[in-house]
N, C-alpha and C positions, 0 to 999 in steps of 0.2 A: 504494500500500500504506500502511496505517494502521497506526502503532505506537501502542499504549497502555501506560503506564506508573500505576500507583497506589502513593498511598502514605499515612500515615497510621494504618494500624493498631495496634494494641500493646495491652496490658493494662489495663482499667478495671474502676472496682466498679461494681457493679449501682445504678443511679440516675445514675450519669455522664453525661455527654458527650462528642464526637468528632469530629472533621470529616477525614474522607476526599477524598482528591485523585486525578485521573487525567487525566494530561496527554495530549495526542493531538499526535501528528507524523507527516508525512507527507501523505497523501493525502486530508487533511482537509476538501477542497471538494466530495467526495463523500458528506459524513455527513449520516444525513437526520435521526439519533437517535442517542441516548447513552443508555445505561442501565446502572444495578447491580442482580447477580446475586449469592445467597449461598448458600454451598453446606456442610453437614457430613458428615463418614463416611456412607455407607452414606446415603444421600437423592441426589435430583434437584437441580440446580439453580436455584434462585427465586427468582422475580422479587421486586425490592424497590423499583425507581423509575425512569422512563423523562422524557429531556425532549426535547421536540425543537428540531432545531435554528437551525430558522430564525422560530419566532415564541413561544420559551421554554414552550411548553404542557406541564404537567408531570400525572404518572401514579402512584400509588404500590399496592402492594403492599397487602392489609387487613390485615396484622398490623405494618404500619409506619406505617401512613397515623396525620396528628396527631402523630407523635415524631421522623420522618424526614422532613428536607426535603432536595432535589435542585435543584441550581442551575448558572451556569455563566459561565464568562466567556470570551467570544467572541473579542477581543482575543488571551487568552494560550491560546487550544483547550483548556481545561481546563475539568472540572468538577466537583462537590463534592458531597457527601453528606455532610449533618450528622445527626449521629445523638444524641438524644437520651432522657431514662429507659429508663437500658438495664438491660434485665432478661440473665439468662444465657440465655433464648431465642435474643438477638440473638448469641451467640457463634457466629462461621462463617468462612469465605476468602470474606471480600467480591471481589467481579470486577467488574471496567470494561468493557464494550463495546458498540461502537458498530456501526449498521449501513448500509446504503446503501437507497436509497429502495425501500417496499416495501407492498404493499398486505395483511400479517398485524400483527395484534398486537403490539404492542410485551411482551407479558409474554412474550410468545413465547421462547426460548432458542434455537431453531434458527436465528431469520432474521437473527442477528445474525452479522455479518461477520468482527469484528476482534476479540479478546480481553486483557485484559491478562493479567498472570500470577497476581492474586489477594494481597489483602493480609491478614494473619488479624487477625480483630477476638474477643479475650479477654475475657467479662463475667464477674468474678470475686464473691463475696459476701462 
């Protein structure tokens, strides 16, 4: 079993930057990707950025791609999402999760296994 934890969120002005954390514990020799998901009221879940995990090949979202990088350190099972010119678009509960080997999509929301609990990211003007 995989724990995820994130953290990192809080309130910024519009043009900021952030860098979001989500530590993985546990049953971490089974992840085969990592990805963030952001979600507000009343919408679906969506994809923002996927990496995998054993040769760092990394995915983004089109309304992130260019502003948001996704990265990770293997050592400490932790990964990052830096977020940059953030407009109030980007305001949402960012989520961490990872998932076990799988032959769908990485943008996917369903195929992912393990969740964390979602950290809210604030874009203020």
């Amino acid at each position: 079993q995989v724990q995820l934890v994130e953290s990192g969120g809080r309130l910024i002005q519009t043009g900021g930057s952030l860098r979001l954390s989500c530590a993985a514990s546990g049953g971490t020799f089974e992840i085969e990707a990592m990805a963030w998901f952001r979600q507000v009221p009343g919408k679906d879940r969506q994809f923002v950025a996927a990496i995998r995990w054993s040769n760092d090949m990394t995915y983004y979202g089109d309304s992130v791609r260019g502003r948001f990088t996704i990265s990770k350190d293997s050592a400490a099972n932790t990964m990052y999402l830096q977020l940059s010119s953030l407009n109030s678009e980007d305001t949402a509960v960012y989520y961490c999760a990872a998932r076990k080997l799988s032959i769908y999509p990485l943008s996917y929301a369903t195929y992912y296994n393990y969740w964390g609990q979602g950290t809210q990211v604030t874009v203020s003007s």
